[in-house]
C-alpha positions, 0 to 999 in steps of 0.5 A: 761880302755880297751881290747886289742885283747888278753886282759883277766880277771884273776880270780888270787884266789878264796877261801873258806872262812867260816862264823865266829863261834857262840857266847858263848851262841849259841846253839851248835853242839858238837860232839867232846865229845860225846862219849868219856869216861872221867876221869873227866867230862867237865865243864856244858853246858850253865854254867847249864842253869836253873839248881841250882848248876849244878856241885855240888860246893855247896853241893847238894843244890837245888836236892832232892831224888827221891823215896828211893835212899839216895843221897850225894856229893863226891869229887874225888881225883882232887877235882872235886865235883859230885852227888851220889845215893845209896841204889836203889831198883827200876830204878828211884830211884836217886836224882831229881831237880824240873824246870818250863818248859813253853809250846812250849820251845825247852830244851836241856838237858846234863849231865856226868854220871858215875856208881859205877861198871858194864854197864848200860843205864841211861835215863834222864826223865821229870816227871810232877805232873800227871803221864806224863811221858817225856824221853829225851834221853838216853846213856850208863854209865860205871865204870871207866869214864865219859859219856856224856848224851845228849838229851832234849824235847819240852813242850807240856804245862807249868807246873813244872816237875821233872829231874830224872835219870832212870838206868835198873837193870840188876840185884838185885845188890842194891849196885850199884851207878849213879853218875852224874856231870855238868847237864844243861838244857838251855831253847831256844824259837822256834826263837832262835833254827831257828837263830841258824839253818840259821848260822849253814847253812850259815856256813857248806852249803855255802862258802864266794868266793873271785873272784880279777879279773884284765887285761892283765896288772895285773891292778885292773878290778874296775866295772867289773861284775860277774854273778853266775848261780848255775846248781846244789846244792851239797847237795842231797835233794830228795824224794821217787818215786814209779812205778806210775811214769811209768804211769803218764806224771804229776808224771814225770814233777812234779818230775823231776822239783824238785829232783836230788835224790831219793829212790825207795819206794818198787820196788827194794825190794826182795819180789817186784823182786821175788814175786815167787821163781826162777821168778825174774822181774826187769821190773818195778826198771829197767823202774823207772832206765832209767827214772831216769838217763834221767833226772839226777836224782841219785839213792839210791838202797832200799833195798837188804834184809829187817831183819823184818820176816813179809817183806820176800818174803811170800815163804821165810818165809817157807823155811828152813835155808839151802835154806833160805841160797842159796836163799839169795846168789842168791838175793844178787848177782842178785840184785847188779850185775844187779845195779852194778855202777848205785846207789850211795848207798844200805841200805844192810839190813833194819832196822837192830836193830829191826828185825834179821830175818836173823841172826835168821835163819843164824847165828848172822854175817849173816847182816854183811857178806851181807855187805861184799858181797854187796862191793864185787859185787859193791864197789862203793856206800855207804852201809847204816844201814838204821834204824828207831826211831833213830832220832824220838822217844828217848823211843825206847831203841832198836834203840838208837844212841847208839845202833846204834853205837854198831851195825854198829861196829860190821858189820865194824868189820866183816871180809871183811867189814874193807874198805866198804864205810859205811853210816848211815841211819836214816829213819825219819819217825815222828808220829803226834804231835811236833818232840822233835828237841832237841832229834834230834839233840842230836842224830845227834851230837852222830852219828855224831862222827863216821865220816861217811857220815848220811842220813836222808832217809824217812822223812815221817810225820804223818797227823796233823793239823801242819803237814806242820810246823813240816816238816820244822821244821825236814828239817831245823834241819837235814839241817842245821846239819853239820854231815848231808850229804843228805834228802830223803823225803817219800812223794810225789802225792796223785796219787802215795798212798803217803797218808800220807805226800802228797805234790800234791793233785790229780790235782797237786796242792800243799798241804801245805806240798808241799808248804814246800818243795818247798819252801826249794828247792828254798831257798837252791840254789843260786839265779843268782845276779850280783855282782860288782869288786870294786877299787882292783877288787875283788868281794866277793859272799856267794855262796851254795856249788855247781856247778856253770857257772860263767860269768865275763863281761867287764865294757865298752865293755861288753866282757864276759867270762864264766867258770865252778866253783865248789864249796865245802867245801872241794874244797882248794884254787886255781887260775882259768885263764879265757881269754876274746877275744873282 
């Protein structure tokens, strides 16, 4: 088999194909159902796990009351079978099931639950024989449907604990009922959750990419090679980066041999652009800029207004609502014209669900009408809700996925704000001590329902002796979710103050963080290999979805041709022509 002089190999087809789904006992991602309201619930989970009759088909065998509720069954009228509490006088007064949970197993927890009228939260809660207390997770439960809770913890010791059902009391209404059906509680060790974590990736951040590759003649090409060079991944995996960089040679090579995504950590905020009212100095957001886009690095604008009233330019916090006004209006129309088409994204207004020091001052739409403005000036990037505990901590009940749903609909409901390219952003920031991966996910699996692109955006972990471990425990969880669309990391030298989660220490030397993270930047990109046509000329490569120079060489007369190839999970199929002149 040769070239003639006008030979060439076509590459007739290339398609996307992914890997075939879990088994039936594979721990899952369902985002599908999470936020519906049911008539009737869907079937348990795990067929309930370790739960004793967890859709009520034997009475209530295997539950017991928890304080002074008295519980029964009842049956709706299509004869499904559900679990009542009446006669409460206190939150945690429900129906209860005891399980031996066994230290260090990842547990995740759902269960449909209903109330008797009105809108209430309704908490899942762990209780063991002491008084520790573990909450895993948490949703809102109305009249009238079926509403799915999802969460689940991490045991921090063996020991059996209580499943209870914590409800607020919005009011000295005693006649009000939490009913609840298909409760599950599946144990996973630590090495299941991490296989499921690889499928997972190996379906959502990879694509199987069939290359048939014959001659002019349209005969096979057997033996011919073909040899994938990635030039960049298509998943933004990044860090943090502060004005240090403009100083120090070191913090430049180290992180432009990393990173193609970033945040700056203070430099563009309001109180670091206008330390003096009317002063504006973007001298250093600029420098941090250019140096950026020399490399190719993307950036992420952080942030155009901070909501907490300690975070305000300290003349902002004087000033009275009319000038607050004004003064707001300049800043907004500063920052983003003067960045307009450089950032691939703005958190608009930070930490939105815990602080409202603007709509204290402005009026409760003064968040959602700087939403409004920011796509005005610049319509182009992704405007995120950029919030913290959303994922860490399910006992913060004021940033909740929940309430974090309820928040960004009534910014998208604003006048103006109907076509924006909204994001959800959520920070990351986990204190010392195991990160509960079920609660993660389960959080994820509910923002994920919205359809918007997620950001996890400052991952930051708190000094541990298992620091490293459970940094690439969250990276891996957030990577490996399919709802996830990029991770900023908030870490990085010691030179820089990142004296929390430090990557390099003063001599640039890897901290066992920054072993972490290293070695994620090589496992999620494509290492160069060649690969081999066979009889038909097809060659099948698993490839990271990405940019990639393809090069396809003869077998005897080693002839070679390369071409770009990008690679996506949403890229359909297409032929690609490549012509070899030997």
């Amino acid at each position: 088999m040769k070239f003639g002089t006008e030979a060439y190999v076509l590459l007739l087809f290339l398609w996307l194909l992914l890997v075939s789904g879990l088994g039936v006992h594979a721990i899952s991602y369902d985002y599908s159902a999470t936020t519906e309201c049911l008539v009737e619930p869907q079937r348990a989970l795990y067929g309930g796990g370790i739960i004793v009759n967890p859709e009520f088909d034997h009475s209530i065998e295997g539950w017991t009351v928890f304080g002074k509720a008295a519980i029964e069954q009842r049956i709706s009228k299509e004869g499904n079978r559900f679990i009542v509490a009446r006669n409460r006088t206190q939150p945690l007064d429900s129906f209860s099931q005891k399980v031996q949970l066994d230290k260090g197993i990842i547990y995740s927890f759902s269960a449909w639950v209903q109330l008797s009228e009105g809108s209430e939260t309704v908490s899942v809660i762990f209780k063991g024989d002491s008084s520790e207390v573990m909450h895993g997770g948490q949703v809102t439960a109305e009249h009238g449907c079926w509403t799915l809770l999802k969460g689940g913890i991490v045991a921090n010791i063996s020991s059996p604990v209580e499943i209870l059902f914590e409800w607020t009391m919005q009011s000295e209404n005693t006649t009000v009922e939490i009913w609840a059906d298909s409760v599950s509680l599946q144990p996973f060790t630590k090495q299941q959750w991490r296989s499921h974590q690889d499928k997972s990736i190996e379906k959502v951040r990879k694509s199987m990419v069939r290359f048939q590759i014959s001659e002019a003649t349209d005969s096979a090409l057997e033996g011919a090679r073909v040899l994938c060079i990635q030039r960049k991944p298509r998943f933004p995996f990044g860090c943090g980066m502060n004005h240090h960089i403009l100083e120090s040679t070191e913090y430049q090579n180290w992180f432009a041999s990393r990173f193609k995504y970033t945040t700056f950590t203070n430099e563009m905020k309001w109180y670091s652009t206008e330390t003096k009212q009317g002063q504006e100095n973007y001298t250093i957001p600029d420098g941090m800029l250019k140096f950026a886009k020399h490399h190719g690095i993307s950036v992420r604008g952080h942030n155009i207004f901070w909501d907490n009233p300690k975070e305000q330019p300290e003349w902002v916090k004087s000033v009275c609502p009319h000038e607050l006004r004004k003064a707001a209006a300049r800043r907004i129309k500063s920052v983003v014209s003067r960045y307009r088409g450089e950032l691939i994204a703005w958190d608009v207004v930070n930490e939105n669900l815990h602080f409202n020091f603007f709509e204290n001052k402005l009026g409760g739409n003064a968040s959602a009408e700087y939403y409004a403005k920011t796509y005005q000036l610049d319509p182009k990037p992704i405007l995120f809700l950029n919030e913290y505990n959303t994922i860490e901590y399910c006992r913060d009940k004021t940033a909740t996925p929940v309430n974090y749903m309820k928040k960004l609909e009534q910014i998208l409901s604003f006048p103006g704000c109907a076509n924006i390219s909204a994001g959800i952003g959520l920070q990351g920031h986990f204190c010392s001590g195991q990160p509960n991966l079920a609660y993660m996910r389960s959080a994820l699996d509910l923002l994920g329902t919205a359809g918007l692109p997620i950001w996890v955006t400052e991952v930051s972990v708190a000094r541990d002796a298992n620091q490293a471990q459970y940094l690439e425990e969250i990276l891996r969880e957030a990577y490996a979710h399919p709802a996830v669309d990029g991770i900023i990391a908030f870490a990085g030298p010691a030179i820089a103050g990142f004296n929390e989660t430090t990557l390099v220490d003063e001599n640039f030397q890897n901290t066992p963080a920054g072993d972490v993270v290293d070695m994620l930047i090589n496992e999620w990109k494509y290492e160069p290999r060649e690969a081999t046509a066979d009889s038909r000329g097809y060659v099948d490569v698993s490839l990271y979805h990405g940019d990639y120079d393809v090069t396809v060489m003869h077998p005897i007369t080693n002839s070679s041709k390369t071409v770009n190839l990008s690679v996506s999970k949403d890229v359909p199929q297409e032929s690609i022509t490549v012509k070899i002149r030997t």
